[in-house]
Every structure is written in structure tokens, then in C-alpha cells.
N, C-alpha and C positions, 0 to 999 in steps of 0.2 A: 547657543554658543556665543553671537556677537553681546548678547544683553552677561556674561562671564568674563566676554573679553573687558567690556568696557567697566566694568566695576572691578575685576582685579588690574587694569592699567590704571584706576581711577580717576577714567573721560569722565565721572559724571560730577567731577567738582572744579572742572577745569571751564573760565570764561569763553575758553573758545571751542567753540561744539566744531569746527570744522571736523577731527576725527570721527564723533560720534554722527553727525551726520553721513559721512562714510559709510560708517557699520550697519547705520540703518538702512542706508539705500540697497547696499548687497543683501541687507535681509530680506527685506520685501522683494528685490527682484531674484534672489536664490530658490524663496518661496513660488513663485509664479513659474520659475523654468522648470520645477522639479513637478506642478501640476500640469503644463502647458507637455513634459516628456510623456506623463498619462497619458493624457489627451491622446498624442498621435500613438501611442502603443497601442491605445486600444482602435483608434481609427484602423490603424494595420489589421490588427487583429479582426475588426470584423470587417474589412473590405477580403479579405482572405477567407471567411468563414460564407459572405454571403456571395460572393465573386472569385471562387477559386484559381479558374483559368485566367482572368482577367487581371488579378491579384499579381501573377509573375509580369506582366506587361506594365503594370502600372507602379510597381516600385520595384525601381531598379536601384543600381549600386551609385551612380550618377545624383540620382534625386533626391536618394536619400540621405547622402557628404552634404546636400543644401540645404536640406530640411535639418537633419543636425547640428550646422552649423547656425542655421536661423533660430533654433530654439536656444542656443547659449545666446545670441548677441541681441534680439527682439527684445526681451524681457528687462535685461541688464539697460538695453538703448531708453526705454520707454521708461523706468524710472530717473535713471540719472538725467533723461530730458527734462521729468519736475523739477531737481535738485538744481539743473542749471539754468532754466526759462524765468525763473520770476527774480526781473532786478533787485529787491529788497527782499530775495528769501534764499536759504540755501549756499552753492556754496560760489555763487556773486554777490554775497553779501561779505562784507570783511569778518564777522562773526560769526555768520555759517549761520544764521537764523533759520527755525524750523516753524516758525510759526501756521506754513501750509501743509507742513504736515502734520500738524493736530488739529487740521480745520479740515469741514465734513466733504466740501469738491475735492479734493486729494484721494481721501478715502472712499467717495462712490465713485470714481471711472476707476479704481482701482480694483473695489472691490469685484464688479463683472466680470473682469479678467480672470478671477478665480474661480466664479461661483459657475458661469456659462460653461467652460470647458467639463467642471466636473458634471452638474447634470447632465451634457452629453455623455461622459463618458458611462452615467448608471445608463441614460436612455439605451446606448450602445449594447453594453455588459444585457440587459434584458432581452435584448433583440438576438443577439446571441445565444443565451440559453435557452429561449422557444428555438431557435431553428438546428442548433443539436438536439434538442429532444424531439423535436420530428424528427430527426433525419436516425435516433436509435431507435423511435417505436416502429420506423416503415422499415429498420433491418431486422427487429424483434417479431414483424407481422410476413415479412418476407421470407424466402426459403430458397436454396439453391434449384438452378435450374439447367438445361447446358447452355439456354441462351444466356446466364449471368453464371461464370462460373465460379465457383467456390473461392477461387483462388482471388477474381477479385472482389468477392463481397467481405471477403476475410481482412482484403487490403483498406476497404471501405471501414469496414468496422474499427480496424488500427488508427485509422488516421481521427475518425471520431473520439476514439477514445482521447487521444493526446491531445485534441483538443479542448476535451472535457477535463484532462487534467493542467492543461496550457492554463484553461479558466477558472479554475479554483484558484489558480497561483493569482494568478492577477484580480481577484476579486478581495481576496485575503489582503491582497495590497492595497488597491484602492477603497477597502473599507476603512483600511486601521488610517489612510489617508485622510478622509472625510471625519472620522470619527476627532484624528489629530487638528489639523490643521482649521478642520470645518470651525467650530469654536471660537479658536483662534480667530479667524477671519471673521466672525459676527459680531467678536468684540472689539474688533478693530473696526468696525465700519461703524457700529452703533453710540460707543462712547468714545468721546474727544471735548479738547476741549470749547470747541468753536462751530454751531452750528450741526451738530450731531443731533441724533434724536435723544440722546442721552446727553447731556452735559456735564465733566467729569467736577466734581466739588460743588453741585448746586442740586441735580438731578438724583444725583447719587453720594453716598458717605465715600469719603476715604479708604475707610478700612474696608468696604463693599467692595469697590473698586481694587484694590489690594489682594483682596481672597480672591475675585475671578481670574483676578490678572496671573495668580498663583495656579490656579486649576488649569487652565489653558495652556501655560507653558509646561506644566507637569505631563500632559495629553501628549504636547509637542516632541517632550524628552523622552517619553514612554515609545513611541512613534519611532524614533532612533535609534533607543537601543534594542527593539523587536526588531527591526530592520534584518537584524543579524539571523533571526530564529525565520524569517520568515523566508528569506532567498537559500538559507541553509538547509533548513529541517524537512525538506521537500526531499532531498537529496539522501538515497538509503545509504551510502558512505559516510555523510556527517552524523547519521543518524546513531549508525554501529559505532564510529568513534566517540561520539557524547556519553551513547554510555559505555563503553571500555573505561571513557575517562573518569565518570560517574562511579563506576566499581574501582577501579584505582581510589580514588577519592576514599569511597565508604573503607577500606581495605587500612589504609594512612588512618584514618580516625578511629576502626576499632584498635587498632594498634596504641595507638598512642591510649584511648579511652585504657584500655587493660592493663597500660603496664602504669600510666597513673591513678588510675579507680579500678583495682585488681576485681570486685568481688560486685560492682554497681549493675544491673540490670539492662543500663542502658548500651553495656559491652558483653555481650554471653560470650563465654568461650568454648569453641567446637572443637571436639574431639576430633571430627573428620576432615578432610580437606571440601571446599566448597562443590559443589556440584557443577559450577560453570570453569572448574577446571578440566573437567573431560566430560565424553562424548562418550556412553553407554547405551547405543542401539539394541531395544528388544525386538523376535517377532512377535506375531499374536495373530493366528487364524482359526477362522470356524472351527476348523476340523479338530483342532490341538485339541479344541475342550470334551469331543464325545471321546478322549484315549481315558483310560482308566489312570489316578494317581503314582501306580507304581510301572508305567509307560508311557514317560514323558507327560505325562496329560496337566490341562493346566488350566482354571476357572478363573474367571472375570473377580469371584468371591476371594481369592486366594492374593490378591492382588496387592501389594504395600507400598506407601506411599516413599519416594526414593529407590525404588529398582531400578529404572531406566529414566535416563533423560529424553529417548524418543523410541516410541512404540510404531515402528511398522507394522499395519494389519493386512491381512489378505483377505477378501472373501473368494475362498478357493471353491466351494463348492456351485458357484458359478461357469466356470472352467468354458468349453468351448462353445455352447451353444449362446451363451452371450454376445459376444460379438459374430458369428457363425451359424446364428439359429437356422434350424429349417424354414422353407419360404412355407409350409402348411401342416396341418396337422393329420394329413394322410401318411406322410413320408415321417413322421416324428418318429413313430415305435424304431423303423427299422434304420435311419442316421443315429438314434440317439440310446442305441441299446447300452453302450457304455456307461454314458450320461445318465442311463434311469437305472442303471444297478447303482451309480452311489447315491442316487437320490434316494434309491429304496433304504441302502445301507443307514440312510442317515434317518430314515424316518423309523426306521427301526428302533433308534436308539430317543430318537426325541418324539414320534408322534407325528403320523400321516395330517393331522389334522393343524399340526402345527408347524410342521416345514409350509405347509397349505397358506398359512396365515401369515409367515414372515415370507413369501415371494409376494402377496396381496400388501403387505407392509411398506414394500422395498419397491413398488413398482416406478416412483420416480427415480428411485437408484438409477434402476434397467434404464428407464426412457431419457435422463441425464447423459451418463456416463456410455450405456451400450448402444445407443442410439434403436430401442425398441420402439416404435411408434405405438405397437397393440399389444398392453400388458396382456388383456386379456390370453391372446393366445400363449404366451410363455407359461401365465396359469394354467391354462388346461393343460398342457404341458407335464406339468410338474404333478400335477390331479391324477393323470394317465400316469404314468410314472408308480406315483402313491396310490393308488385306487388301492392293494391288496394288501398293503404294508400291513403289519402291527407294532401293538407301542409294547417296549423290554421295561424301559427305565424312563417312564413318567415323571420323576424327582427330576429330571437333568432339563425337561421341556422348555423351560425357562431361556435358555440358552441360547438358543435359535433365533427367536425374535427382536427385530431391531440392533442386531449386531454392532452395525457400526455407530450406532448413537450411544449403544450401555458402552462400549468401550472411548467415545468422546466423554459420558458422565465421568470418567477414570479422574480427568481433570478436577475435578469438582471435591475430591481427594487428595490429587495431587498436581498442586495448580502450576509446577514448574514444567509437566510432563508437556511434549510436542506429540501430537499424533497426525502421521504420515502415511498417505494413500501407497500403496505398492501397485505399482503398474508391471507387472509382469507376466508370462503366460499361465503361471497359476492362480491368477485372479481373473485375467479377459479371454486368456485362451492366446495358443501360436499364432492363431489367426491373423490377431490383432496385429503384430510386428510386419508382417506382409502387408497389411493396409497402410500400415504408417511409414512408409516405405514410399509411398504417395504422396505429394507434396501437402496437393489437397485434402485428403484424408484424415494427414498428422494435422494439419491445424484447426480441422473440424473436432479433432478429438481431442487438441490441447485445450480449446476456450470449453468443452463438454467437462472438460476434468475439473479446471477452474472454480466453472458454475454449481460441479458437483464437494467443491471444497469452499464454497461459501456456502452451501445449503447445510452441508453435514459439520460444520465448524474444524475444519479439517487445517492444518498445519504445512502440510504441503504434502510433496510428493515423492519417492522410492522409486527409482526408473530400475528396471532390472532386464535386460536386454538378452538375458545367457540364452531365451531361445533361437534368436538370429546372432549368437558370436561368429566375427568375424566381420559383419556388416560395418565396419568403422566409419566409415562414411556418415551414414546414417545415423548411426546412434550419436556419433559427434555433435551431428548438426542439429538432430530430435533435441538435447541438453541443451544448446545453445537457446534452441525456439522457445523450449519450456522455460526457462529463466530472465527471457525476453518478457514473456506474458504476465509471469508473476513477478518480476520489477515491476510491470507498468501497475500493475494491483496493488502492490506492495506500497506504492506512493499513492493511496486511496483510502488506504487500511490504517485502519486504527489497533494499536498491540505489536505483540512481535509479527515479522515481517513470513511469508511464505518460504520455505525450504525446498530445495530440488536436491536429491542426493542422488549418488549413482553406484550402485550392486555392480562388485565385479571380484571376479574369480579370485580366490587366495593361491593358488599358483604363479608362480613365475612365467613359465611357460604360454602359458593359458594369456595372464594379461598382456603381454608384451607383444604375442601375436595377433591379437582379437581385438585390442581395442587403443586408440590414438589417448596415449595418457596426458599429451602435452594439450591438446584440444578439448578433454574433457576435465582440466584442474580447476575451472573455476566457478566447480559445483561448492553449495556450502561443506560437505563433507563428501568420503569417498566409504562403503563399508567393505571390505574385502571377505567376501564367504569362502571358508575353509572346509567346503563339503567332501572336496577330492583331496584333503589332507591327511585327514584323521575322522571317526566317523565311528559308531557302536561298533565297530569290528576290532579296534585296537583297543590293547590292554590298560597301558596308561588312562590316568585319568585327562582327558584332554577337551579344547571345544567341541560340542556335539555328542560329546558323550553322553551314555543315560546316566545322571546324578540320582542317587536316591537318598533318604533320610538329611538332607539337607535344608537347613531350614534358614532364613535372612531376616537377621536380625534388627 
């Protein structure tokens, strides 16, 4: 900026440097305030990370108006001290003579000033990242107890996190810092013209001198204008607006591309309207797929790319003994008689040997998400269950296994698709909503869902509460939590960001008395099910109804 100013005011042909000595002094001391604010940010930062309690005592609101105002006036003092100390330099000289600053004692007590505070602050930044990764492997090796209760290892784990993402921000800063400025300052200490280890016009060419001098300051401009991407892009609201603005953008330029280059490749024109102008929620459960095609039934195979913009799944045949299992396998036959007629029902249709094979498949699902500690037993389970089964329709067996990962390949087809965990009593069981009901509970099963949407490459999540309607409370504050956790992810995450939506009743009646709309609006979307509306018993063709002979084109 000052080396702009001074060649468009044209200081540099003018006999009297007194202005540009000026510009130079605020630059070099502008540079040193803006490493010396590092410095103490990250001093805070790890006096806070290694001395928590002691962190709130030792910088208060008092010390800190000092320390701010010492880092504007120290830096600015201690340069313009050279400019006014030496009687035949600077600006007690009546020409503003710079001759000490392009002599090598100018530039070495200068340069320490830059180079010490930054190695502290990498030395710092590493001391830092070993002592948050202790302190995630001993809550990773750890487990709730009643002497540590859940509710504060949860709170433990929050504050880790934030500051693991506190220090990505500031690392990303003080790299693109050193990476800028670093340079910068090596070539200001090493070549000059007086006693340098470099001597500019003897040591080195002109034009040598000229091209570094160009790279350094391009680093420095580069540095400025990331500035902007890097305290912003953090932030999952500048994120959504860059690109709304970004689709505006492409939106303006095919327009224009089409109506000046009607027929050019680089403008296609679509019959349809674009896809990110609505929201087409499908479901998609186990069970859909053993129904036969001419009721309701519906295969993975059958699938076309643009039907939905997000595919809620359920794995329904999980149901209650997921989160609810028997504590042994004496009591299984006779709690889970229900349970092992649809298990039969389903082995029937796909193969005792291969429901067998996707619960042995899926056993991190269960230990993720349901908090099963011993597949094994769920297996025998499922074995007891299927022991007598037989297979109808062998062709279908396929279907079964790995559920939710053939319907994540979906993507791989159709790469706009979001696919969304359904959290509701036909995937975990009523159970589940009486647990989460629990302060502690719900956020032991919000960070389990998480874990279990970054293993399964999952989109986010479908809250679906209908089996505790009326609990508003509750489910208010459960969407709140959820959307809390996956912000915090969400600013980790590389791609589109994590979804939380919330299922609620297509009646009128239904929503207005069951659930706080004004507390729950600022999920990304809302789906309204219209099951108590219209349904296979009304004539009309309407949602829900069984469609046949319809094919999408």
C-alpha cells in the first residue's frame, strides 16, 4: 500500500524524502504491530489452553486496554525513535536522509523484533496441539462413570473441540503470516545497501534484485487479500452466501452466454428448472424393497438420477430391541417375540443366512449409533430368530446387506443427492425418545450419530419425534443441540455442510398443539407428513397414494 502510495503521489522523484521517509517508517512499524498482535493472541491462547483456571485471573479486562494499547504505540515508538535519533539521518536532517535505513544496524535490531516473536509463536501453536491431543486421546480412552458424569465429560469434550477449531483458525493465519511477511523480512535484512551480507548493485544484479523484490511483495498482497477468505470462510453463513452469490453469478452469465451465443456448448439450455430451486424429500427403508412392484415396492436398482434432492433412510427392521435390547439371551425368545416374527418375515423373503450376514456386517452401525457394546449377542439373537427360516426369493438377497452404504453409492450416480439419517421410532425404537428425554443421554447419542455420519458418509440427519408428540420442550431443545454439534463439524468439514431437518405432522391441529414452530424454524428445512390426510383409502389420486404404471422420465 505505502510503496502505491508513493509512486502514484510521485514521492519518488521528489528531492525531499521527508514524505517518503514517513511511509516507510509506518510500514515497518505497521508490520511489527500486526506480528507483535500474533504474538500475544497466541500467548492468550496457550496460557488459556495450558492454565485454564488461572487464564481467567491473569488477563482481565484492566491488563488487557494496556497491553492493547502498548502493542499500537511500542512498535510505532521504536521505529520513529531511528527516524528521529541520528542527527544527520531521517527526519532531523533537513532532507529526510535515509541513509540508515539501507545500512545493515537498522536492519538487524529490527529484524529480531520480527523473527523472535514469530518463532515463539510456532514454538507456542505446537505445544498446543500435543496438549489438545492428549487431552482428546485420554476422553477417546475414557468412558462415563457416576464419579465423572456424562454431562461433564460431554462439556469437556465441547470445549476441546472449540479449541481445536479456535486453532486451525489461527494457524491458517499465522502460516499464510510467515509464509507472507517471512520473505519479506529476509530480504530486508539480508540485502541493502551498506554492510548487508548482500550488497544491493555489487553482490547482486539489478534486475535480481528487482524480481525478488517483486515476489516478496506479491506474497505480501496475496496475504491481504486472503485476509478476507480466511476470517470469513470459517463462518457457515458467509459460506451459504458466497455461494448463493456464486449461483447468482453462474445464473447472470448463462443468460447473457444464451441470448448472445444461442446454440455454444459453453451455455446449454434446460428444459427444466434447476434443481437447487426446491426441496424434493424422498423416503427409502429396508422394508420398501421386500414389497412386490405392484405394492408400493421399490429397489436400490430402480433408482434415477434427479428424483430427489434428499433421500431420507430408515433402517426399520432394527425397531426396538436396538436401543431396548434384552440384558441376555435367556429372556430374548420371550421380550422379543414380536421382534423375531419380522425378522423371520424378512428372512423369509431374503435368506436366513443372509439377514445373518448384514447384522455381522452392520455391527459397528449397532455399536455406533445403539450403543451395543457386544455384537455378538445381538447376533445370536437374530441366528435364534432365523434358525428355521427359509429362503422364498433368493433373487431379492442382495438387498439386505449393507443397506446403508449401497444407498450412500446412490451418490456416485447422482452426485447432487444429500442422504439423511432418520432418527425416529421406526429406525431406534420409542425407546429411544424416553432416553433422550435425558439430558445426559441425548448428548451421548447426539456426538454417537455424528460419529456414525462421518463413518457412513451420511448428510445429516431427519429428527422425527411423532412418537413423543406433544413433548415441545424437548424436542425443541433435542434440534437446538443437534444443530449446535453439527455447526461445530460443519466448520471442520470439507463439502456441503451437515443438514438437521425436522418431520412433523401435515395437519393443522396436530402441529400447532404438539410442537413450538417458532423454536423449531431454524432447522435447514421442515417436511410436513400428510399420513393423517389422505392415505391408500381415498379415491383421489393424492400424496401416499399407491401410484402404479408410472414411470419418471
Amino acid at each position: 500500500m505505502t510503496s502505491y502510495v508513493i509512486i502514484y503521489l510521485g514521492l519518488h522523484k521528489t528531492t525531499n524524502l521527508c514524505t517518503l521517509a514517513l511511509f516507510e517508517a509506518l510500514k515497518i512499524s505497521s508490520m511489527l504491530c500486526s506480528n507483535w498482535h500474533l504474538f500475544i493472541l497466541t500467548l492468550n491462547h496457550w496460557c488459556g489452553t495450558m492454565w485454564p483456571l488461572r487464564h481467567k485471573i491473569w488477563v482481565t479486562n484492566g491488563r488487557m486496554r494496556y497491553v492493547l494499547v502498548g502493542l499500537w504505540v511500542l512498535p510505532h515508538a521504536y521505529v520513529f525513535a531511528w527516524f528521529w535519533a541520528l542527527p544527520d539521518g531521517g527526519f532531523r536532517d533537513p532532507t529526510c536522509s535515509m541513509k540508515f535505513y539501507f545500512s545493515f544496524p537498522f536492519r538487524a535490531t529490527t529484524f529480531p523484533l520480527f523473527f523472535l516473536p514469530i518463532l515463539a509463536t510456532v514454538a507456542m501453536y505446537f505445544k498446543i496441539v500435543r496438549c489438545l491431543s492428549e487431552a482428546q486421546l485420554k476422553m477417546v480412552k475414557s468412558s462415563p462413570s457416576c464419579a465423572d458424569p456424562l454431562t461433564r465429560r460431554s462439556s469437556a469434550e465441547g470445549n476441546v473441540k472449540r479449541k481445536m477449531r479456535l486453532l486451525v483458525t489461527s494457524l491458517i493465519i499465522v502460516s499464510s503470516y510467515c509464509f507472507s511477511w517471512g520473505p519479506h523480512m529476509i530480504f530486508f535484512v539480508m540485502v541493502c545497501y551498506q554492510d548487508c551480507p548482500i550488497v544491493a548493485y555489487r553482490d547482486i544484479r539489478l534486475r535480481t534484485a528487482v524480481a525478488i523484490s517483486v515476489i516478496v511483495n506479491t506474497l505480501v498482497i496475496i496475504k491481504m487479500a486472503a485476509n478476507l477468505f480466511i476470517y470469513t470462510l470459517r463462518m457457515e453463513k458467509f459460506r451459504i452466501c458466497i455461494a448463493s452469490d456464486c449461483k447468482s453469478i453462474k445464473r447472470i452469465f448463462l443468460k447473457i452466454c444464451r441470448s448472445s451465443i444461442p446454440h455454444s456448448p459453453l451455455c446449454p439450455r434446460r428444459l427444466t428448472p434447476t434443481r437447487q430451486q426446491y426441496i424434493r424429500p424422498c423416503w427409502m427403508n429396508l422394508w420398501g424393497q421386500f414389497r412386490k412392484p405392484d405394492n408400493n415396492g421399490f429397489s436400490l436398482r430402480d433408482w434415477q438420477p434427479g428424483m430427489c434432492t434428499h433421500l431420507i433412510i430408515e433402517a426399520e427392521w432394527l425397531q426396538d430391541e436396538v436401543a431396548g435390547r434384552p440384558t441376555s439371551h435367556a429372556n430374548a425368545a420371550s421380550v422379543s417375540s414380536e421382534y423375531c416374527s419380522k425378522i423371520k418375515d424378512m428372512a423369509t423373503k431374503m435368506g436366513g443366512s443372509k439377514i445373518q450376514s448384514w447384522a455381522t456386517e452392520n455391527c459397528e452401525f449397532l455399536r455406533v449409533v445403539a450403543g451395543v457394546d457386544d455384537c455378538t449377542e445381538f447376533i445370536d439373537m437374530v441366528n435364534l430368530c432365523t434358525s428355521n427360516s427359509t429362503v422364498l426369493h433368493e433373487e431379492d438377497s442382495w438387498i439386505g446387506a449393507n443397506f446403508v452404504e449401497k444407498v450412500v453409492s446412490l451418490k456416485k450416480i447422482d452426485p447432487d443427492l444429500m442422504v439423511l439419517l432418520s432418527i425416529s421410532g421406526r429406525t431406534f425404537g420409542a425407546v429411544i425418545f424416553e432416553e433422550l428425554k435425558i439430558n445426559t443421554r441425548r448428548i451421548e447419542f447426539t456426538y454417537a450419530c455424528l460419529s456414525f455420519l462421518k463413518m457412513a458418509n451420511l448428510d445429516g440427519v431427519a429428527l422425527d419425534w411423532s412418537d413423543s408428540a406433544g413433548d415441545m420442550k424437548n424436542y425443541a431443545s433435542y434440534l437446538q443441540e443437534f444443530q449446535t454439534v453439527l455447526n461445530e463439524a460443519n466448520a471442520m468439514k470439507i463439502g456441503s455442510p451437515y443438514q438437521v431437518v425436522a418431520i412433523l405432522p401435515g395437519d393443522k391441529q396436530s402441529l400447532f398443539d404438539n410442537y413450538d414452530l417458532r423454536q423449531i424454524s431454524s432447522v435447514d428445512f421442515v417436511v410436513l407428513m400428510p399420513f393423517n390426510i389422505t392415505s391408500m383409502w381415498t379415491d383421489p389420486l393424492q400424496i401416499w397414494n399407491q401410484v402404479k404404471n408410472v414411470k419418471l422420465r
